[in-house]
C-alpha positions in Angstrom: -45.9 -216.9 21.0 -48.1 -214.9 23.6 -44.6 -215.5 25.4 -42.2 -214.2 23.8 -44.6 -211.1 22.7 -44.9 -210.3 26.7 -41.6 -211.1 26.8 -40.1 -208.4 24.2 -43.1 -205.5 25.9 -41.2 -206.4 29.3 -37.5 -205.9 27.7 -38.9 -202.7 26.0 -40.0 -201.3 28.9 -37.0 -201.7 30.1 -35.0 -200.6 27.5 -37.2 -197.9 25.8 -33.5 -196.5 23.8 -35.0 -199.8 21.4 -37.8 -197.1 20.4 -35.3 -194.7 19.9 -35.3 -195.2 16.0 -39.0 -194.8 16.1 -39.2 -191.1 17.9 -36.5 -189.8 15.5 -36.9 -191.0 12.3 -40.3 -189.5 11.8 -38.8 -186.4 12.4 -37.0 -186.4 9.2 -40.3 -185.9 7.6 -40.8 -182.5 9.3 -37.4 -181.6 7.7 -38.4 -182.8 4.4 -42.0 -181.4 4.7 -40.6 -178.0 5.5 -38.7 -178.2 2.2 -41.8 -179.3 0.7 -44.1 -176.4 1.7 -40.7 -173.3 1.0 -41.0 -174.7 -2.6 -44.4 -174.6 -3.3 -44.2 -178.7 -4.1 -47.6 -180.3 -2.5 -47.9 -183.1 -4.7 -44.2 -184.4 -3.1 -45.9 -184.6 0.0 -47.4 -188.3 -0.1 -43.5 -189.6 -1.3 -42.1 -188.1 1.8 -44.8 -189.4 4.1 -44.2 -192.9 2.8 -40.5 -192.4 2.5 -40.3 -191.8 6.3 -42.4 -194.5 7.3 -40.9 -197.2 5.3 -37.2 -195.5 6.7 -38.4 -195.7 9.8 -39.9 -199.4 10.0 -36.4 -200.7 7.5 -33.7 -198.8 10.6 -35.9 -199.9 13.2 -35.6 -203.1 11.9 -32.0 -203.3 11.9 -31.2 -202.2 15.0 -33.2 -204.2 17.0 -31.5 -207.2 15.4 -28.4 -206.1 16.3 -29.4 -205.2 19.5 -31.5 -207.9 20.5 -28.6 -211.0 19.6 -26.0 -208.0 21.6 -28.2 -208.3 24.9 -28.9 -211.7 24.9 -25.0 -212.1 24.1 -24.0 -210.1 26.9 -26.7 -210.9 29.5 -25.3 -214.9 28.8 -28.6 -215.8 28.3 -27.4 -216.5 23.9 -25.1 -219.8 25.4 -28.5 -221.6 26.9 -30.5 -220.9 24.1 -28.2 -222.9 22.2 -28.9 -226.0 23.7 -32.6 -225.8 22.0 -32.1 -223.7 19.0 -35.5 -224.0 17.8 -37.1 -222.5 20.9 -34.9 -220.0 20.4 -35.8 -218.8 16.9 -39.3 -218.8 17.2 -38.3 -216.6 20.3 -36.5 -214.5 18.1 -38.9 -214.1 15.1 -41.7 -213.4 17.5 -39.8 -210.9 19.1 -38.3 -209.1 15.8 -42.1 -209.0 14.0 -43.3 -207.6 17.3 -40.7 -204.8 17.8 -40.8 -203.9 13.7 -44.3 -203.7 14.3 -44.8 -201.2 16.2 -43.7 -199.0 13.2 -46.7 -199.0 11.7 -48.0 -196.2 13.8 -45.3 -194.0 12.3 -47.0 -193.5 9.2 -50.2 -192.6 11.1 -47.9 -189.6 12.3 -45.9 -188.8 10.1 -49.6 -187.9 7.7 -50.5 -186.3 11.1 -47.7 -184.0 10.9 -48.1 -183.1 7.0 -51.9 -182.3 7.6 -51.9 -180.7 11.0 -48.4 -179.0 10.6 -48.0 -177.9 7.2 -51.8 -178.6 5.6 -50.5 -181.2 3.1 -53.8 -183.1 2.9 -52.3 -186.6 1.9 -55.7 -188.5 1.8 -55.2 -192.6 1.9 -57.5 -193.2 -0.9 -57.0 -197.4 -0.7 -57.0 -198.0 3.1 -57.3 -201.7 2.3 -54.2 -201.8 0.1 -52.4 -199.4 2.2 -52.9 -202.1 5.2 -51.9 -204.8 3.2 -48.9 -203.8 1.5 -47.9 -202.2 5.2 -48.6 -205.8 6.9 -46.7 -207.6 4.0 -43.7 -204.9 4.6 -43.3 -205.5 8.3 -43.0 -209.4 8.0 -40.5 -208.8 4.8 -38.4 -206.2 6.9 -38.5 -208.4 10.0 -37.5 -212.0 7.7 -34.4 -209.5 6.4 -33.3 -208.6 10.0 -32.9 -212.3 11.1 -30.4 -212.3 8.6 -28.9 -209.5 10.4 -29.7 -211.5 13.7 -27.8 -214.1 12.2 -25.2 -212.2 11.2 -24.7 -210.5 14.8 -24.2 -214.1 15.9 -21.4 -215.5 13.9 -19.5 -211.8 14.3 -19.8 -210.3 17.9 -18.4 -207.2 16.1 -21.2 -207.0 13.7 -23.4 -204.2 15.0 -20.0 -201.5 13.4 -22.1 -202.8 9.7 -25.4 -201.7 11.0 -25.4 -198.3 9.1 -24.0 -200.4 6.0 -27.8 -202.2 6.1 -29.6 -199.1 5.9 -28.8 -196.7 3.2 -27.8 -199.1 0.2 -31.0 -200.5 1.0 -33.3 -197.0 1.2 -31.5 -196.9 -2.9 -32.9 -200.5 -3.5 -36.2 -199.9 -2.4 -36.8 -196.1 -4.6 -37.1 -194.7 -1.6 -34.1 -191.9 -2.5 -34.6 -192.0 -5.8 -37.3 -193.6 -8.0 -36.4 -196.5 -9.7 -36.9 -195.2 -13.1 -33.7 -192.6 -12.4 -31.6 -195.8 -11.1 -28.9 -197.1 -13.4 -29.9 -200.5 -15.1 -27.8 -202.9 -12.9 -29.6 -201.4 -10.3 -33.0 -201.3 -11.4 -32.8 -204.8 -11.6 -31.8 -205.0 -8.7 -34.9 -203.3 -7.1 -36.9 -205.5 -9.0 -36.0 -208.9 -6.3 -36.3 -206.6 -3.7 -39.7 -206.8 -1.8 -39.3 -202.8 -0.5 -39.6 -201.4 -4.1 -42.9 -203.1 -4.5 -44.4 -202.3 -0.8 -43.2 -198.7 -1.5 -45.1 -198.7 -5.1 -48.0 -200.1 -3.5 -48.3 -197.5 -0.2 -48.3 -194.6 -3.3 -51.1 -196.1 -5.4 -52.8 -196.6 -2.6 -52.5 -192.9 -1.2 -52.7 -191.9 -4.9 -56.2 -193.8 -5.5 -54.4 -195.2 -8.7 -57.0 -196.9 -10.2 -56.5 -200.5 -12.0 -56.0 -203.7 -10.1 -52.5 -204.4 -7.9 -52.7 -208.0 -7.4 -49.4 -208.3 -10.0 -47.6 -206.1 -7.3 -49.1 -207.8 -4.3 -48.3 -211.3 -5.6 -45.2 -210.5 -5.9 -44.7 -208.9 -2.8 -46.2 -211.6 -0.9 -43.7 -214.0 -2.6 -41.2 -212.2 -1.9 -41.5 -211.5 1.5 -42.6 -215.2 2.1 -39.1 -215.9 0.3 -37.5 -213.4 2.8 -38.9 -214.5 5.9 -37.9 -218.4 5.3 -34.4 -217.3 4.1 -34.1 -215.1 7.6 -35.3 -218.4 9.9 -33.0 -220.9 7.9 -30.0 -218.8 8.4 -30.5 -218.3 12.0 -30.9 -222.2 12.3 -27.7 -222.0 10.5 -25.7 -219.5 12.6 -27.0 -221.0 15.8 -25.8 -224.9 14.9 -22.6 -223.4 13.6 -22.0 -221.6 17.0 -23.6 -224.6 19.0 -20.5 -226.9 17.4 -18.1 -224.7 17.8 -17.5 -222.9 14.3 -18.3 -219.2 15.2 -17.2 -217.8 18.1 -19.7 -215.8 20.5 -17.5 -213.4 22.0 -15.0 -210.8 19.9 
């Protein structure tokens, strides 16, 4: 594992444009904060921290599984890797988790930027539950984008859908809207979906909402456990499909 981690710093040091999601995403919230601040709305401000963070970490996400499956494609080193699949996922989970990761320091600054730019004091009141619920996101986020991995492996042409796994998804998780305002199909629908609760669970924990969370976080945790073992078994999947012949590697 220690590996592929040094493995992934060396390919983004090459390739920083696979941080590029992470530099302008948080930028949104300087958009959103200015709105914020011409209305006279302060108590918005913890939503639109959270909402960029949890943007940020979910499109991160996604492109780096495109991206990641495109290079190895293209630099012919996808081909070998199919002669020991299993090698090759843990290569690719390690190197997904370590990549989303590193969006956790986005919602460090995207509070920075409310308090020092616009005097929003957004106080993490739960630190502990903020952490946890953060942690729990990025291994739920990274379990969805093998799935995308996946998907980037049985269609070379993929990566055109990558915009088509972002938005819909930004609805599903109240980050747009809250859940409450959603139609009822589609507050179900939020419901199985492990970014409504992480998103629920960053606000109490900013909010100080008192009470006890382990309903959410049991949930959360199941889900994202859920997501992360759907993610590995349909990259074992795509990968024996394209190591017999059934999907083709090149468009």
């Amino acid at each position: 594992m220690t590996a592929f981690v040094q493995l992934q710093w060396l390919l983004l040091i090459r390739s920083p444009r696979l941080l590029a999601t992470l530099v302008i995403v948080p930028f949104y919230s300087v958009v959103f904060f200015t709105t914020l601040h011409g209305y006279g709305a302060p108590g918005l401000s913890a939503t639109v921290a959270l909402t960029a963070f949890v943007m940020s970490m979910w499109s991160q996400a996604m492109f780096v599984a495109a991206e990641v499956v495109d290079d190895d494609r293209w630099d012919g080193t996808l081909e070998p890797a199919l002669l020991t699949p299993d090698a090759y996922v843990r290569a690719l989970t390690v190197r997904v988790c370590t990549t989303t990761a590193l969006s956790l320091p986005v919602l460090v600054e995207v509070i920075a930027i409310g308090r020092i730019g616009f005097g929003f004091a957004l106080p993490v009141h739960r630190p502990l539950l903020a952490l946890t619920a953060s942690l729990l996101l990025v291994v739920g986020t990274a379990g969805f984008a093998l799935m995308v991995s996946a998907l980037m492996i049985l269609m070379p042409g993929g990566r055109n859908l990558r915009n088509a796994l972002t938005y819909p998804f930004y609805i599903l998780g109240g980050l747009i809207l809250p859940a409450a305002a959603l139609p009822v199909p589609v507050r179900q629908l939020t419901q199985l979906f492990f970014l409504s609760y992480g998103a629920q669970l960053l606000r109490a924990a900013m909010a100080g909402t008192s009470g006890s969370h382990w309903k959410d976080l049991s949930l959360l945790l199941l889900l994202t456990v859920l997501q992360l073992v759907a993610g590995t078994a349909l990259l074992r999947r795509a990968l024996s499909r394209a190591r017999h012949g059934e999907a083709r590697l090149y468009a």
